[in-house]
OpenMM code with the backbone's topology and positions (N, CA, C; nanometers):
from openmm import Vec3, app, unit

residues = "UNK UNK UNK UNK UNK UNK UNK UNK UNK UNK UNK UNK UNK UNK UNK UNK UNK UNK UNK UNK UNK UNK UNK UNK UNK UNK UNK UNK UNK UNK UNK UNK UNK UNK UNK UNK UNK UNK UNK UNK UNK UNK UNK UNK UNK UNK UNK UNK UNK UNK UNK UNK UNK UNK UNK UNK UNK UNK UNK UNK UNK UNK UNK UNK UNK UNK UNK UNK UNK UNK UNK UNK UNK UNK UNK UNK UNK UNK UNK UNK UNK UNK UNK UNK UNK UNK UNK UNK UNK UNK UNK UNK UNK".split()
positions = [
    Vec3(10.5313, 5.4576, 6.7024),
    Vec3(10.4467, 5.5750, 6.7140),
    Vec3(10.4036, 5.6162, 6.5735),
    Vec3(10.2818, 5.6469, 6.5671),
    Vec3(10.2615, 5.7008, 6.4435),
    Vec3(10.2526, 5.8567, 6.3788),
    Vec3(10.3023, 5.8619, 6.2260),
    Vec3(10.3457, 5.9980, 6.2248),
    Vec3(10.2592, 6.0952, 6.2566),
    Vec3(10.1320, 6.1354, 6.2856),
    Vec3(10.0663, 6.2096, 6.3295),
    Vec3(10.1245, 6.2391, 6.4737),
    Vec3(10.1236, 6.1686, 6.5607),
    Vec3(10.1535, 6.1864, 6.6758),
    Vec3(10.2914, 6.2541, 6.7094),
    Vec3(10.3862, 6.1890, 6.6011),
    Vec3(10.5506, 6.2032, 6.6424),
    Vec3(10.5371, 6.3922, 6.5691),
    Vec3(10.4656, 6.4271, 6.4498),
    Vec3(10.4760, 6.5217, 6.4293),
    Vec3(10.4160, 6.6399, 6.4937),
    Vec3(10.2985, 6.6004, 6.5822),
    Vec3(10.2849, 6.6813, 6.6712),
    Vec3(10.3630, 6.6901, 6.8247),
    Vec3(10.4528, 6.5706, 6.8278),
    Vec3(10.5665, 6.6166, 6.9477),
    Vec3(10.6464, 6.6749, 6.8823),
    Vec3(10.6865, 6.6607, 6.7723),
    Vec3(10.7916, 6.7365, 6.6616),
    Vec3(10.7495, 6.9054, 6.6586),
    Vec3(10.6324, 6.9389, 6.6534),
    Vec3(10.6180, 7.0612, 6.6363),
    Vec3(10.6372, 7.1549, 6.7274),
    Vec3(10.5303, 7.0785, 6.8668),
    Vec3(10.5378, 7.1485, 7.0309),
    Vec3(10.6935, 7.1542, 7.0627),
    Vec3(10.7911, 7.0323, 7.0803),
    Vec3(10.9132, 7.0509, 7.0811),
    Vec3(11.0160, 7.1459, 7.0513),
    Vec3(11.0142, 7.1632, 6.8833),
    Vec3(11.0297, 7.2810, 6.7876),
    Vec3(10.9843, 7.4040, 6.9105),
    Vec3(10.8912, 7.3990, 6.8790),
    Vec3(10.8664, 7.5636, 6.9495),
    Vec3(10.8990, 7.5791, 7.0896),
    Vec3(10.8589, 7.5024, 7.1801),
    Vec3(10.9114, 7.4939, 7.2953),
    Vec3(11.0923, 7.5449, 7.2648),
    Vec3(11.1768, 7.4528, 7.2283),
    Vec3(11.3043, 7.4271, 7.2287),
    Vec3(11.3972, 7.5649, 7.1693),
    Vec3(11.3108, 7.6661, 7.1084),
    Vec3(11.3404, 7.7655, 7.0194),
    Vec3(11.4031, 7.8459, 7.0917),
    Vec3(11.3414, 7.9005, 7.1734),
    Vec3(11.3984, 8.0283, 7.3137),
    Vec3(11.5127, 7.9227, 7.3422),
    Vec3(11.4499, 7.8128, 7.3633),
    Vec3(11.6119, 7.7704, 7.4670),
    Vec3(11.7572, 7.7813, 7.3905),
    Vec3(11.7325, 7.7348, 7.3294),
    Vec3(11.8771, 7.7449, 7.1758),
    Vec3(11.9538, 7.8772, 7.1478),
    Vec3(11.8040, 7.9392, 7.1397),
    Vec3(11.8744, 8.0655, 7.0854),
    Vec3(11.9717, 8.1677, 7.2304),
    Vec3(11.8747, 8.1316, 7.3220),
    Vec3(11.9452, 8.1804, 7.4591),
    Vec3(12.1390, 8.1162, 7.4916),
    Vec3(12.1116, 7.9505, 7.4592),
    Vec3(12.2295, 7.8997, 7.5022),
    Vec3(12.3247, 7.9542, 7.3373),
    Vec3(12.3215, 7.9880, 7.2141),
    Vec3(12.3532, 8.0227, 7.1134),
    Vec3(12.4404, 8.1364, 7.1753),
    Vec3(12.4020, 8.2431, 7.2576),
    Vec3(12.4068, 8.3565, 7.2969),
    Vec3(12.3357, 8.4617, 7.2450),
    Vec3(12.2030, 8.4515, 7.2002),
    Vec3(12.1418, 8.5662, 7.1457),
    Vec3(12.0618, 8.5971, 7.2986),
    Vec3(12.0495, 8.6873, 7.3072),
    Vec3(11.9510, 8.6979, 7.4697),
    Vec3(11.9118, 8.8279, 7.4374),
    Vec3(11.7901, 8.8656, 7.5830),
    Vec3(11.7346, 8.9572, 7.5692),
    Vec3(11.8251, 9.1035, 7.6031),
    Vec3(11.9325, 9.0403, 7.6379),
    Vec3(12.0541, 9.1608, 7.7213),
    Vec3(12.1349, 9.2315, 7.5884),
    Vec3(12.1206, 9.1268, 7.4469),
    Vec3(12.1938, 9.1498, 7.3661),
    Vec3(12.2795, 9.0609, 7.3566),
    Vec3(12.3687, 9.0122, 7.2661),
    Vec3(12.4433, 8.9085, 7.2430),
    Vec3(12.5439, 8.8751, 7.3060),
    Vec3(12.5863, 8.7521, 7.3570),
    Vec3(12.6751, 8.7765, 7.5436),
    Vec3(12.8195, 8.7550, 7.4324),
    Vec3(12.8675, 8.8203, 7.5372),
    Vec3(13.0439, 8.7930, 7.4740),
    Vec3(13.1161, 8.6552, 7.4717),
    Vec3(13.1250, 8.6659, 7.3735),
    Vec3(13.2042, 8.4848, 7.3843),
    Vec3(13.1419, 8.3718, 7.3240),
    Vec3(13.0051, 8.4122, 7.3263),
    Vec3(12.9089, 8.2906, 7.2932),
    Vec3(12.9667, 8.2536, 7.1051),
    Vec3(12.8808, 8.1248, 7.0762),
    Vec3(12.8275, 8.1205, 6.9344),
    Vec3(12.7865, 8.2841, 6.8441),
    Vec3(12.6838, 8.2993, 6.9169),
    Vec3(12.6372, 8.4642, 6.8486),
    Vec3(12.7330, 8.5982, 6.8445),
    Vec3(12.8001, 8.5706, 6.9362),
    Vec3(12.9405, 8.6749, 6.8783),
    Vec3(12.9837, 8.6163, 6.7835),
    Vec3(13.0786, 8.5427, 6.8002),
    Vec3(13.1210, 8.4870, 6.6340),
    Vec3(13.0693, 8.5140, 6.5519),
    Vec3(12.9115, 8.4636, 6.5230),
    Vec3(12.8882, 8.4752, 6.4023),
    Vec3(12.8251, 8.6449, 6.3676),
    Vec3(12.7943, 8.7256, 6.4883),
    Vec3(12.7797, 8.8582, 6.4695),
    Vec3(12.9327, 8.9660, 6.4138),
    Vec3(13.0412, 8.9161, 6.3987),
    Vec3(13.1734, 8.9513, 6.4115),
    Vec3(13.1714, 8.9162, 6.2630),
    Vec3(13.1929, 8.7834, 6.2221),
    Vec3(13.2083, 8.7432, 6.1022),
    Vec3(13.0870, 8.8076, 6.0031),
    Vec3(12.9612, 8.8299, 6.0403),
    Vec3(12.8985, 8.8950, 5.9255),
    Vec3(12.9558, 9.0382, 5.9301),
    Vec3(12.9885, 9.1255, 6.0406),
    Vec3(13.0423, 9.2557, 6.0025),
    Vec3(13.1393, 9.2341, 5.9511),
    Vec3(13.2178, 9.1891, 5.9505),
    Vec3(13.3622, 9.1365, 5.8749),
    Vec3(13.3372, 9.1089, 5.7432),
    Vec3(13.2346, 9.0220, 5.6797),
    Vec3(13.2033, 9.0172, 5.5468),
    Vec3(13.0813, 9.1843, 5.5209),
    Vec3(13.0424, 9.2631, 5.6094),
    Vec3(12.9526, 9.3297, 5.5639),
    Vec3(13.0612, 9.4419, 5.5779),
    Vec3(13.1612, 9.5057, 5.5855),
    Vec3(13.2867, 9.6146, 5.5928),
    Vec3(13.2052, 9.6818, 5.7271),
    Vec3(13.2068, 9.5994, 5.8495),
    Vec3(13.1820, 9.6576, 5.9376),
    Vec3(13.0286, 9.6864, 6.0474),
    Vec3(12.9519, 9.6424, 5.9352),
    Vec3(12.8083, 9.6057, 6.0050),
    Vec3(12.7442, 9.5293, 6.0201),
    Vec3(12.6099, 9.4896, 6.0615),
    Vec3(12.5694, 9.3804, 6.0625),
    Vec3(12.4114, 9.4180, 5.9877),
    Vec3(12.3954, 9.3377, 5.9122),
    Vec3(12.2913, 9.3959, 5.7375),
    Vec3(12.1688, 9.3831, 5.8108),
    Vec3(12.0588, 9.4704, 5.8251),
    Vec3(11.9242, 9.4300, 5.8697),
    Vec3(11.8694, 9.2982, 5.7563),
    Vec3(11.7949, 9.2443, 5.8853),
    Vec3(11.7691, 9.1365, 5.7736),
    Vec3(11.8081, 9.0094, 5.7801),
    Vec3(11.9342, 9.0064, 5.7885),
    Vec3(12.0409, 8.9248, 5.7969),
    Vec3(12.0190, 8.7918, 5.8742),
    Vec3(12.0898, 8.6753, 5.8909),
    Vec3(12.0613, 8.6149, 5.9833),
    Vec3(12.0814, 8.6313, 6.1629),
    Vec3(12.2214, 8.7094, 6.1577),
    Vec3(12.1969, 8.7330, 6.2974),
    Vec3(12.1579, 8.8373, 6.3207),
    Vec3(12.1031, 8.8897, 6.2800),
    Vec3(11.9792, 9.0213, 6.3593),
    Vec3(11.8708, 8.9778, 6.3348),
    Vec3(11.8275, 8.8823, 6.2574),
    Vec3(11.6555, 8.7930, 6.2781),
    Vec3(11.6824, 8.7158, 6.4144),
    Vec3(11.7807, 8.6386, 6.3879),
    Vec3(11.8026, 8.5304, 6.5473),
    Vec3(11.8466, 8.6439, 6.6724),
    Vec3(11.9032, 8.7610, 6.6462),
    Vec3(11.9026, 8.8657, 6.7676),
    Vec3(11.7532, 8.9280, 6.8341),
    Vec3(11.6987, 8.9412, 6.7616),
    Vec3(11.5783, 8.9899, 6.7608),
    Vec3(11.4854, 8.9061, 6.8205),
    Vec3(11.4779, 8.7452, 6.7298),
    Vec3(11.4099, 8.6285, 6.8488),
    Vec3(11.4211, 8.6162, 6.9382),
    Vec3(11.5398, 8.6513, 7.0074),
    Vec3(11.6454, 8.5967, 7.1303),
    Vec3(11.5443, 8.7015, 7.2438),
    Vec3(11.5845, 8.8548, 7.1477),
    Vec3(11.5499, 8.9927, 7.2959),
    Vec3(11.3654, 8.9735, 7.2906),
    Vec3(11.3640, 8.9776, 7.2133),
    Vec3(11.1892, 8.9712, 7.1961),
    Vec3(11.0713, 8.8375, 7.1536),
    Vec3(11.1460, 8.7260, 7.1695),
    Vec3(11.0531, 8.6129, 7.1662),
    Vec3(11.0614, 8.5902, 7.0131),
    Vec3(10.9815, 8.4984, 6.9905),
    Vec3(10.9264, 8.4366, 6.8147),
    Vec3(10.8063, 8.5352, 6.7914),
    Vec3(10.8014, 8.5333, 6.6636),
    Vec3(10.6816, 8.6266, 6.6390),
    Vec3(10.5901, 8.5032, 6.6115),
    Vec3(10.4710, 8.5695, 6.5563),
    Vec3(10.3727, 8.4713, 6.5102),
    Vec3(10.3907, 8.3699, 6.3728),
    Vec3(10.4653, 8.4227, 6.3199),
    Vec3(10.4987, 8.3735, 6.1533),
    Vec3(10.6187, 8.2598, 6.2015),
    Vec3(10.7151, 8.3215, 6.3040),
    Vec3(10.8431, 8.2500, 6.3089),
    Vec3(10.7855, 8.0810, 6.3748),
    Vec3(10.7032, 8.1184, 6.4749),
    Vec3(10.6306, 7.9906, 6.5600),
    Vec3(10.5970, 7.9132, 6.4884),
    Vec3(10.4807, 7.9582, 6.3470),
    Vec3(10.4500, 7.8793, 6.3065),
    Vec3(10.5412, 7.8348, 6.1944),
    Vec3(10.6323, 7.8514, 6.1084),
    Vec3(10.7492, 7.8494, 6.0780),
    Vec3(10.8032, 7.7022, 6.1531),
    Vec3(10.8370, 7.6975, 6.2488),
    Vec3(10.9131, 7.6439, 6.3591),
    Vec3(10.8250, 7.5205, 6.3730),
    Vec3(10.7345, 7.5587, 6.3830),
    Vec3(10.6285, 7.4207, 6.4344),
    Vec3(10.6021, 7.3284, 6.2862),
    Vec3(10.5879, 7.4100, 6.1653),
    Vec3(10.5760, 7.3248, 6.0781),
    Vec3(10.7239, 7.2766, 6.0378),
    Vec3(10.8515, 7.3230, 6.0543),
    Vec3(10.9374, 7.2305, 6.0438),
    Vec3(10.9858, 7.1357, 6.0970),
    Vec3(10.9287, 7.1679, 6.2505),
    Vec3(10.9368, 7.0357, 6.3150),
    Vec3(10.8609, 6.9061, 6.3621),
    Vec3(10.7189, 6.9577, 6.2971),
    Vec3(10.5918, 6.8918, 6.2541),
    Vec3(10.6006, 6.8139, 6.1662),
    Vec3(10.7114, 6.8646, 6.0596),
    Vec3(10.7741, 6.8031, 5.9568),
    Vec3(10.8656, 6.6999, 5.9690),
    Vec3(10.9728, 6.7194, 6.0403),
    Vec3(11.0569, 6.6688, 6.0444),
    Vec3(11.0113, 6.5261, 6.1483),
    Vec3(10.9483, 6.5897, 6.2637),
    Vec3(10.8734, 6.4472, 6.3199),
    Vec3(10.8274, 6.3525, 6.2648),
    Vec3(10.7618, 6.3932, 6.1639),
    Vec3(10.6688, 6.3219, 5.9991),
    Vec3(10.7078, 6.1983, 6.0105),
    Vec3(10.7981, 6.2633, 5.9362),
    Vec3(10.9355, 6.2258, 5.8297),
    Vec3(11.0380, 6.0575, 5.8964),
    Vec3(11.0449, 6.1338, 6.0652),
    Vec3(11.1122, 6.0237, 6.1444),
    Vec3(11.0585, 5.9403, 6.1451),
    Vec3(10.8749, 5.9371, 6.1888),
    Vec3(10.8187, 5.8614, 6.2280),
    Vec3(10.8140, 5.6871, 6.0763),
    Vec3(10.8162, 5.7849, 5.9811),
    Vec3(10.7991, 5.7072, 5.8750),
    Vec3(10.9351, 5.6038, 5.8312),
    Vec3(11.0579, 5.6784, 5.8745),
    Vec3(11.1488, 5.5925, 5.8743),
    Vec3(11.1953, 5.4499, 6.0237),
    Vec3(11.1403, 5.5105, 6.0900),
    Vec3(11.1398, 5.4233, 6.2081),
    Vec3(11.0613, 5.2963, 6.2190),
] * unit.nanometer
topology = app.Topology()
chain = topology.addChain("A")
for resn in residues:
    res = topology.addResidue(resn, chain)
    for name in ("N", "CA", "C"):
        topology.addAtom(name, app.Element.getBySymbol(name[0]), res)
């Protein structure tokens, strides 16, 4: 396949695949499910933050994707890294 092609399944993929991850991660629109991946790592940043979780941060950007979708910046973000990364395969393959 050539890299044009693989990087545009690379990108649609990417974005497609984004909600799903972050859902099975445990970030959701309900708020972060108990038990998951995203507790942990919501626990451990209050733990390094004396108790909160820092706006900004990584898990309140990936909380935020989870309840309210990708924004426009994050999509395209997403699509060019995996536009990228398709590239990249195609050329080693």
């Amino acid at each position: 396949m050539d890299p044009g092609t693989l990087a545009v399944v690379g990108a649609v993929g990417a974005v497609v695949a984004a909600p799903v991850i972050l859902g099975a991660a445990g970030f959701t629109s309900a708020g972060i499910a108990a038990g998951s991946l995203a507790a942990k790592m919501m626990s451990a940043s209050a733990i390094a933050n004396g108790g909160g979780v820092v706006a900004g941060s990584v898990v309140s950007v990936l909380q935020a994707a989870g309840a309210a979708g990708l924004s426009g910046a994050v999509t395209a973000a997403v699509a060019g890294t995996g536009g990228t990364v398709g590239g990249l395969i195609a050329l080693l393959i």
